[in-house]
N, C-alpha and C positions, 0 to 999 in steps of 0.2 A: 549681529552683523557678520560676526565672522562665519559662522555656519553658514550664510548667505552666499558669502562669498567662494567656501571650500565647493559650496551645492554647483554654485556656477561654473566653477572649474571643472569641474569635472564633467558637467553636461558639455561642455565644448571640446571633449576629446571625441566625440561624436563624429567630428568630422573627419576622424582618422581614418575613416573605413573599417573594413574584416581584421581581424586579428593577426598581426605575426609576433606574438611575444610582445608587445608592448602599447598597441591601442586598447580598444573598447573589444571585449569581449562576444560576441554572435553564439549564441544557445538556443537551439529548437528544440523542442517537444512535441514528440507526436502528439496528435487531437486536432480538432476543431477550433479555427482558426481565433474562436470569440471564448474559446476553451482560456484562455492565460488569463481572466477577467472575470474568472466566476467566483459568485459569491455562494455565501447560505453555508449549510454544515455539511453538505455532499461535492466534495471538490475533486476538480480534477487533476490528476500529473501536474498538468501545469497552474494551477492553480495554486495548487499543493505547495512546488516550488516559487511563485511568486507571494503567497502569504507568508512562510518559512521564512522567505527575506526582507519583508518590510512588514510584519507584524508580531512579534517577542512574542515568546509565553514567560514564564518560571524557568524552563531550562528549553537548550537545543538540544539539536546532533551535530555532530563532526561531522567532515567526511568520511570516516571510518564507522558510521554510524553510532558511533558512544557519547553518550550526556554529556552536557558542557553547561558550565555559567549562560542565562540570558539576561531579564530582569534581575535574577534572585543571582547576586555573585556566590554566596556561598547556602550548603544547607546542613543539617544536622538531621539523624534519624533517631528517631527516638522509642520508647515504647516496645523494646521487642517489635518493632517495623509498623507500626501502628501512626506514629506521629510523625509528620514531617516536616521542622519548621526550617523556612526559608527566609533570609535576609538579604533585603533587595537593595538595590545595588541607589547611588545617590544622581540621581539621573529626572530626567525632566521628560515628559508627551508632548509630540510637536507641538501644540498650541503655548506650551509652555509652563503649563501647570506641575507641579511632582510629583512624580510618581510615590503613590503612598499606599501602605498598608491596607486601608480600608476600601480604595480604589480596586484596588486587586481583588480583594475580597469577590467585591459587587461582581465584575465581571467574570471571576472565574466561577462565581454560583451563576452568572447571569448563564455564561458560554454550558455549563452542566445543563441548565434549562432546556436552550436549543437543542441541545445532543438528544434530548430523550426519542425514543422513537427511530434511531438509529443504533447499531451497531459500534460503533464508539461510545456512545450515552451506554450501552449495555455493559462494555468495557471500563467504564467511569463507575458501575454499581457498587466499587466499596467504598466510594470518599463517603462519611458521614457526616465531615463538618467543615467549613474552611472559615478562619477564624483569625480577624486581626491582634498581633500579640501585644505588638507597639508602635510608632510608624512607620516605621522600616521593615517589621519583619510579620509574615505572615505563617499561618501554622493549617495543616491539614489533616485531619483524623480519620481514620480509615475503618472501617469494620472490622477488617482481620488483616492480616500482615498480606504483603503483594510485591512481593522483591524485584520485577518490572515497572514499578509503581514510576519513577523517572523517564523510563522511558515511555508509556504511555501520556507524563506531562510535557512532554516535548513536542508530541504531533503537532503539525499546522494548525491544525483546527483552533487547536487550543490557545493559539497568539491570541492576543491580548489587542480590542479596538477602541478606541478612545476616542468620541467624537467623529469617529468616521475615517479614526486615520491610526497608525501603528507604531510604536515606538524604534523601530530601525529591525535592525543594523543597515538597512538601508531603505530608502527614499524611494518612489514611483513614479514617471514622467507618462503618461501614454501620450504613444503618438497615432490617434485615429484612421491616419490614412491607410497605414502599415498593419494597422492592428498590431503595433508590436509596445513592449513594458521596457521601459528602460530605467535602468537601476544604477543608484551612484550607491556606494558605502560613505555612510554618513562619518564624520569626523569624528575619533575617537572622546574628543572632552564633552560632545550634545550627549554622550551616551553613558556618562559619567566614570568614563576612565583614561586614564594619563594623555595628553596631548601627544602628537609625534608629529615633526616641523616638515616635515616632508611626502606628507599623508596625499597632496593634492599629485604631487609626482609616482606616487610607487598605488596609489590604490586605482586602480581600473572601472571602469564605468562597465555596465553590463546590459546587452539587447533578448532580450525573450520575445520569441513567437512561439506559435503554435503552428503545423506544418502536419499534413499526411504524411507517411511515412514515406513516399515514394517519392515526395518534396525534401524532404526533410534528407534523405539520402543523397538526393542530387545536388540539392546546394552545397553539403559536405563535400562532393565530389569535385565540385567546382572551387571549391576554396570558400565558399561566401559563408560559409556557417563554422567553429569553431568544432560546438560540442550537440549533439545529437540524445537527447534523455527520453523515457519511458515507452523504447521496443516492447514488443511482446510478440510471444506465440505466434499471434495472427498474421504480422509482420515480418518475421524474423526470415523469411526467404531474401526478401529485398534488401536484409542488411550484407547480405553476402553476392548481393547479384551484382552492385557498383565499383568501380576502378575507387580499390579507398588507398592504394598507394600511398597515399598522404595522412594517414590514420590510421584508427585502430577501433577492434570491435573489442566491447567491455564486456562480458556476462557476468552479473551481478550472481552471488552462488544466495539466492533469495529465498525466504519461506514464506509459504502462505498456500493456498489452494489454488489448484488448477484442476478441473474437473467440470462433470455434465449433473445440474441441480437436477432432480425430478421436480414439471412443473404442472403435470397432470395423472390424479391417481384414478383412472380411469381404463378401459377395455385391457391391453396388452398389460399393460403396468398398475393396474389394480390390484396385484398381489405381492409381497415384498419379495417371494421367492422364484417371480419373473422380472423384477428389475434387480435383484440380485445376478440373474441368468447372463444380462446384459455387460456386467462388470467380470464376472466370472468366464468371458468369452473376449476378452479384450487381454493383449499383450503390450505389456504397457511398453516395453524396452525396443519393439517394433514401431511402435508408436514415433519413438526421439530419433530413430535411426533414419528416418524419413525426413528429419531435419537434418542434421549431420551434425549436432551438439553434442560435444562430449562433456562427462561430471551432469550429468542433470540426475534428480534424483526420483524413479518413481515410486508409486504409492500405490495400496491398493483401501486402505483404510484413512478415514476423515482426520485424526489424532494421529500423525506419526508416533511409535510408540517410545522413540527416544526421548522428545520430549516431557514426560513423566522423569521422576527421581530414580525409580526404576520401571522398564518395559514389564508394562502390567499384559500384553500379551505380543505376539510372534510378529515379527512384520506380514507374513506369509498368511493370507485369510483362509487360504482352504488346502494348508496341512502337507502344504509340499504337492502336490496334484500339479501333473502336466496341463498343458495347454490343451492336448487332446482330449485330456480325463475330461477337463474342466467343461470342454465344450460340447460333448457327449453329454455332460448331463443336464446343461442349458437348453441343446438340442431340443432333449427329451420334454422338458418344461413349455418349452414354444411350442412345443406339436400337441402336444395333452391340450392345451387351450387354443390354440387352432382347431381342434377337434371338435372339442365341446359348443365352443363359441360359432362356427362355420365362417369365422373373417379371417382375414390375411393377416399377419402379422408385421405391422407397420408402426416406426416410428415417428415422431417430428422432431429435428433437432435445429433449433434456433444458435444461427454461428455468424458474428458479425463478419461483412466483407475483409477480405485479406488472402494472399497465396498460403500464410500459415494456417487459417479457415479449410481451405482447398483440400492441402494435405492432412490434414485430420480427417474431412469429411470421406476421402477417399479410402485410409483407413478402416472408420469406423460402416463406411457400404460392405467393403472386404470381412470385417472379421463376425460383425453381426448377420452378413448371409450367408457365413457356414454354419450358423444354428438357426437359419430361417428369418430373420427378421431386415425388410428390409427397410430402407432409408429415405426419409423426405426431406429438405433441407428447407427451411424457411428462412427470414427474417429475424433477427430480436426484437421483440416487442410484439408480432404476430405470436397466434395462439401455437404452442411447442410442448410436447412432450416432455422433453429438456430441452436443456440452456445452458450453453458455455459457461462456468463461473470461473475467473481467472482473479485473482484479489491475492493482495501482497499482506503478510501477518506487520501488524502493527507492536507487539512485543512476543514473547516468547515463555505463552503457556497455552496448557490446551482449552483454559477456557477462551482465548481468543478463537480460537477453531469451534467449539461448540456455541458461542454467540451470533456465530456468523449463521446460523441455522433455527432461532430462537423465532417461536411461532409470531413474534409481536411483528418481525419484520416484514412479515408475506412475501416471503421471494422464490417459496419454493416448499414442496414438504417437509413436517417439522415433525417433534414427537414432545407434546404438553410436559410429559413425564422428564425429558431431560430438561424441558427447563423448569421443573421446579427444581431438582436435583443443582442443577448453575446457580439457580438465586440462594438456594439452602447453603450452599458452597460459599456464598459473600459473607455470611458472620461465622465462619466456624473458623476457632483460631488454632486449632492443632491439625500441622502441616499433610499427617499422614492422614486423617479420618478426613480432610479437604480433599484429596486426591483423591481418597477411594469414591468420594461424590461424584466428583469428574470422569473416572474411567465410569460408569454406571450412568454418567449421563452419555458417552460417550456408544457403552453398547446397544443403550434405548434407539438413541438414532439407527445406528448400524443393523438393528433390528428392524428398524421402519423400512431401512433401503433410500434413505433421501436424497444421495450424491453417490456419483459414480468417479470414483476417484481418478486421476490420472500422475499426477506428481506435483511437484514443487512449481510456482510459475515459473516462467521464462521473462526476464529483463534484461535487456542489449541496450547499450551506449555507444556510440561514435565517438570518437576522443581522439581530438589533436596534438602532435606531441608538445606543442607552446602551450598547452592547458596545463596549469599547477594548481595543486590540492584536490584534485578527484580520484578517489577509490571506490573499487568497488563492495558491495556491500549488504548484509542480508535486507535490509529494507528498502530498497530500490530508491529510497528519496538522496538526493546527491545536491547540499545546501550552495547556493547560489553565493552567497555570502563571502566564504572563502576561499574560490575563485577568483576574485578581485583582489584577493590579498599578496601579496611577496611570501616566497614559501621562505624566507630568511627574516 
């Protein structure tokens, strides 16, 4: 009854309007308006951020993106990093049943199920077992040690559904008309920890939509939106073109990939030493200058090499070589097969609409037609040459970066050989002969030529200064959760 009543209170702050430090919360995310709503294991920003907030896993993120208590209050590592056992916290699933060990169980092999066939499932390749110890505590065995191992049990994905519905930290209203999610923070004691008599007053109720960015800017500008999540790239012009007087632009210092997948190995790019040509002819730091972002970092190789224990080789792919050298001998490669072949040297590169779209595509007309090659721009999902990949790293190793490439997925060319080298890499348990798997799986690709690097993505925020507890963050996910909370 009491929960009932805390749920109610707080849906009736609702009426308070836009936020000034003390009503209901207003939070847009770029995407597709039925985007804050989607289900299945391929989720969006905002999705992302409305399961994160009313569906637990094992552990969270902070705002500062580092592991916290969810279900499991505390955990122990065991095994030289091999075993992980968690004890969950004394707590109840909306319907009312408790949350138990074997429950857990079920669903965290059920959720492993789903994943497969994805990129996260391939990420999940070392749990070996997951295994209830007693009621409350659950244990997880791995193949070989994975010192991101928490952070990988933290993603969204990985919340926990019970009947159709999530264990908290907070609650889900949709309101149809609006398409918009509205979220209370459930009361501390339904979630099995210490009461506080004043929860109905200090905790904030929270509205998510989903908004085009050029929506999603404007309302900011007007005041009707609080907090502005998941910019990008493509975007990122129109974060700078609005009167945000009244705000602030976030850039998250993010990792993961930003670059052009090869999605046809065919005429021009049938050989890896002319789609090498293409990467080897692009200036990457011309590239950001055209946005006016400062700190961004670029790439020319798939595996930054800092991430290894140590840089197993140079950042630099071709040895310090100017821009000129570089392009000279791209040149060269484009005309030999213009020669032979008697066709033009044409590519397709699939770029979804946006002015940050524009300006890349402008770039990439300029630099690849002083070595001949010119530019067709299509569609995503039309047939492309390449394809923008822009994808945020979910922890921090390089087999996250070489899974994203792994031939099961079809998203683009792959090379068989590094992923047997990735799977060989899940049960080896000495740290150093594991890496040298990784960098080897890492040269096979770079061999093949499957991605044409660009840098680190790009993630922009809006942020109102009466918004408390958001930072920014290498995982671009910014928890809903505590936002509502009193930073005191």
């Amino acid at each position: 009854m009491r929960f009932c009543l805390s749920l109610l209170a707080a849906l009736a702050l609702w009426s308070c309007g836009p936020s000034n430090g003390n009503g209901p919360i207003e939070v847009a995310v770029i995407g597709a308006p039925e985007s804050v709503f989607q289900q299945g294991v391929r989720l969006s920003p905002a999705a992302q951020h409305v399961r994160a907030a009313t569906h637990e896993g094992l552990v969270a993120l902070d705002p500062a993106g580092q592991v916290v208590p969810a279900l499991a209050e505390r955990w122990i590592i065991a095994d030289d990093g091999m075993s992980y056992i968690f004890r969950l916290r004394d707590s109840n699933w909306p319907g009312g049943e408790e949350v138990s060990a074997t429950e857990v169980r079920l669903l965290l092999r059920n959720a492993i199920t789903r994943l497969r066939g994805t990129s996260l499932g391939l990420d999940l390749g070392k749990i070996r077992d997951v295994r209830a110890m007693t009621a409350r505590v659950v244990e997880v065995r791995l193949n070989s040690p994975m010192p991101d191992f928490l952070r990988l049990m933290a993603q969204p994905e990985l919340g926990f559904v019970n009947n159709g519905s999530g264990a908290g930290p907070m609650a889900m209203s949709r309101d149809d008309k609006g398409a918009l999610a509205r979220l209370s923070a459930l009361p501390p004691e339904t979630r099995g920890l210490p009461a506080r008599e004043d929860w109905e007053e200090v905790a904030r109720p929270i509205s998510v939509r989903a908004l085009s960015a050029r929506e999603a800017v404007a309302a900011f500008s007007r005041g009707e939106v609080d907090l502005v999540l998941g910019g990008t790239l493509v975007d990122f012009p129109q974060a700078e073109a609005g009167p945000l007087s009244r705000g602030t632009i976030q850039v998250d210092p993010a990792i993961g990939l930003l670059g052009l997948v090869v999605r046809n190995e065919t005429g021009l790019l049938a050989d890896p030493a002319r789609r090498e040509a293409l990467s080897m002819a692009l200036d990457r730091t011309a590239v950001i200058e055209r946005f006016g972002l400062s700190g961004w970092r670029s790439a020319n190789r798939i595996v930054p090499p800092e991430i290894y224990s140590a840089p197993p080789y140079p950042a630099d792919r071709w040895g310090g070589a100017t821009l000129e050298q570089r392009r000279l001998t791209a040149a060269a490669r484009v005309r030999a097969w213009a020669a032979q072949s008697g066709n033009e040297a044409t590519v397709r590169v699939a770029l979804p609409l946006g002015p940050g779209s524009d300006l890349l595509l402008g770039y990439l007309v300029e630099a690849w037609g002083a070595i001949g090659v010119s530019v067709k721009r299509v569609a995503p999902g039309e047939a492309a040459d390449l394809e923008l990949r822009d994808t945020l790293a979910r922890y921090t190793s390089p087999r996250w970066y070489l899974n994203q490439f792994n031939c099961g997925l079809k998203a683009g060319l792959c090379s068989p050989e590094a992923d047997v080298l990735v799977r060989q890499s899940l049960t080896e348990r000495d740290a150093t002969a594991q890496e040298a798997m990784l960098v080897d799986a890492h040269a096979a690709l770079t061999a093949r030529e499957v991605f044409i690097p660009l840098g680190a993505p790009v993630r922009w925020s809006l942020v109102r200064g009466s918004i408390s507890n958001y930072i920014a963050n290498p995982w671009g996910l910014h928890p809903l959760f505590p936002l509502s909370q009193p930073t005191t």
